[in-house]
C-alpha positions as CSV (number, residue, x, y, z in Angstrom):
1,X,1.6,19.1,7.3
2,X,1.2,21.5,9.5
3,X,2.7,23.0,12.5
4,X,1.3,23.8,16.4
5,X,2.6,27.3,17.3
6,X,5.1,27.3,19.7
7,X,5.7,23.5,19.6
8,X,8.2,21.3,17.7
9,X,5.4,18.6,17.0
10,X,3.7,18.7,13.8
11,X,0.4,17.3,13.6
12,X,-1.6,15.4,10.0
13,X,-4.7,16.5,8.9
14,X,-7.4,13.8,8.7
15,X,-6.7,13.3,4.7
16,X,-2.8,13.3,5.4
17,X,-3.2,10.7,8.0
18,X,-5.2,8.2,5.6
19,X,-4.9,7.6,2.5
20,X,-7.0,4.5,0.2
21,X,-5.8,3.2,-2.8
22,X,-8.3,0.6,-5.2
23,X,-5.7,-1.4,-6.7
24,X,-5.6,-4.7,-9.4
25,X,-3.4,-6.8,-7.2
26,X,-1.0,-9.6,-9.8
27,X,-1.3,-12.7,-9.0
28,X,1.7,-14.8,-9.9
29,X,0.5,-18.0,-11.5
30,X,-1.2,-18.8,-14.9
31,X,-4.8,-18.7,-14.5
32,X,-5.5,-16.1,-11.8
33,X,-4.6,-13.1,-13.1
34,X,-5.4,-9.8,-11.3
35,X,-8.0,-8.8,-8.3
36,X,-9.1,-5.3,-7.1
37,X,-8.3,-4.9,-3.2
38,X,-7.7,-1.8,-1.3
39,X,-4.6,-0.6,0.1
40,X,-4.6,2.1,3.0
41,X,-2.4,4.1,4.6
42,X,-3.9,4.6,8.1
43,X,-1.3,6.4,10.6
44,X,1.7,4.2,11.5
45,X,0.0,1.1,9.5
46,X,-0.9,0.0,5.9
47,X,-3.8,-2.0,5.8
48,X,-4.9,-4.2,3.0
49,X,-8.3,-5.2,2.6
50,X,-10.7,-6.7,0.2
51,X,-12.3,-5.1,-2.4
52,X,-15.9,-4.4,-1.8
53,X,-16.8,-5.9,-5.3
54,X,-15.9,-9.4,-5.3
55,X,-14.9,-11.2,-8.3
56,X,-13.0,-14.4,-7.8
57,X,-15.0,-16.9,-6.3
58,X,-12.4,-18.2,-3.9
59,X,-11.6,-14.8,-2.4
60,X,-11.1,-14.9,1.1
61,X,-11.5,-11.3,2.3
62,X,-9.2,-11.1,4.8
63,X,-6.9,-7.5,5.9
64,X,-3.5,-7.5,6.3
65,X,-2.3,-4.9,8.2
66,X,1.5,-4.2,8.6
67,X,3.3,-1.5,10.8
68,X,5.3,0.5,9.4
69,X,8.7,-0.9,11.0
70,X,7.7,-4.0,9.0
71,X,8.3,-2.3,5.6
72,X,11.2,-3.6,4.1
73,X,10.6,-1.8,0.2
74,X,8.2,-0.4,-1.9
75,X,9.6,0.0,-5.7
76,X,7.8,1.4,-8.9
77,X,8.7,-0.6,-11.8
78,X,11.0,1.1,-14.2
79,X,9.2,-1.3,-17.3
80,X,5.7,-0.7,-16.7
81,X,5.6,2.7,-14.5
82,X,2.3,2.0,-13.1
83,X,2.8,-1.2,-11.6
84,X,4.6,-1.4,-8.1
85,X,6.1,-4.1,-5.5
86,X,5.9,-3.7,-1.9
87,X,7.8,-5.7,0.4
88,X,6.6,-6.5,3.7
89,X,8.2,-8.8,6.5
90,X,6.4,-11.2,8.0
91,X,7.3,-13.9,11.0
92,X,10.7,-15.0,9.4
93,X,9.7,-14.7,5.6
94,X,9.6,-11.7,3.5
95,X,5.7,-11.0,1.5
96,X,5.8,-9.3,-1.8
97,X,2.7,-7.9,-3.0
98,X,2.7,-6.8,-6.6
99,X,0.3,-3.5,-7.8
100,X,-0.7,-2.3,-10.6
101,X,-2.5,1.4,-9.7
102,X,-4.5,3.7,-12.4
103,X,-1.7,6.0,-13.7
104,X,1.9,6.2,-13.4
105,X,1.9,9.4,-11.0
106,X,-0.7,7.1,-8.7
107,X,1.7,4.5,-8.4
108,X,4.2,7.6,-7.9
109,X,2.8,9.1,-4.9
110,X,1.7,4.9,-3.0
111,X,5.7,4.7,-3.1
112,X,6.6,7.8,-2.1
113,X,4.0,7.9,1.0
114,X,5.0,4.1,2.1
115,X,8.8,5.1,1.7
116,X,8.0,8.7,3.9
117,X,5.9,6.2,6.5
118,X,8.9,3.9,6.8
119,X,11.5,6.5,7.5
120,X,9.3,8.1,9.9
């Protein structure tokens, strides 16, 4: 991050602002098991979108996006240290989305930024 001489505001750099995550979202239920989407940290929001390469037939391709003051958790698993929950709230309900990212450290740092954006 950097700072703007003389100021107190600090200002992102492009990449700092936005990050994108490809992801294999779990699905809980027996017969679907996992789907890529993208996850993105855009500014105040995360944004979840579709994967461009479809490969369940009933996907809907919709994006979700939620603002930052609607995180309520984002948790790497201690078991299996790539995977991840994040915990949205929504209307009156609370949305759990479960994540399983390429490596361990990946997994890692999507915690660690969704935490920093939620404390912000």
């Amino acid at each position: 991050m950097g700072e703007i001489p003389g100021s107190s505001v600090s200002y992102l750099t492009s990449t700092e602002v936005y990050r994108e995550y490809t992801l294999n979202r779990k699905r809980r239920g027996g017969y679907v098991g996992h789907h890529e989407q993208i996850l993105a940290i855009d500014g105040d929001y995360i944004r979840i979108l579709p994967s461009s390469n479809r490969t369940l037939l009933f996907d809907s391709g919709k994006t979700a996006s939620y603002l930052r003051n609607t995180i309520h958790d984002c948790r790497q698993s201690k078991k299996a240290p790539s995977h991840f929950k994040l915990v949205v709230n929504r209307d009156r309900e609370r949305k759990v989305y479960e994540y399983e990212a390429k490596t361990p450290q990946q997994a890692q740092e999507i915690c660690q930024r969704i935490m920093q954006l939620k404390d912000s």
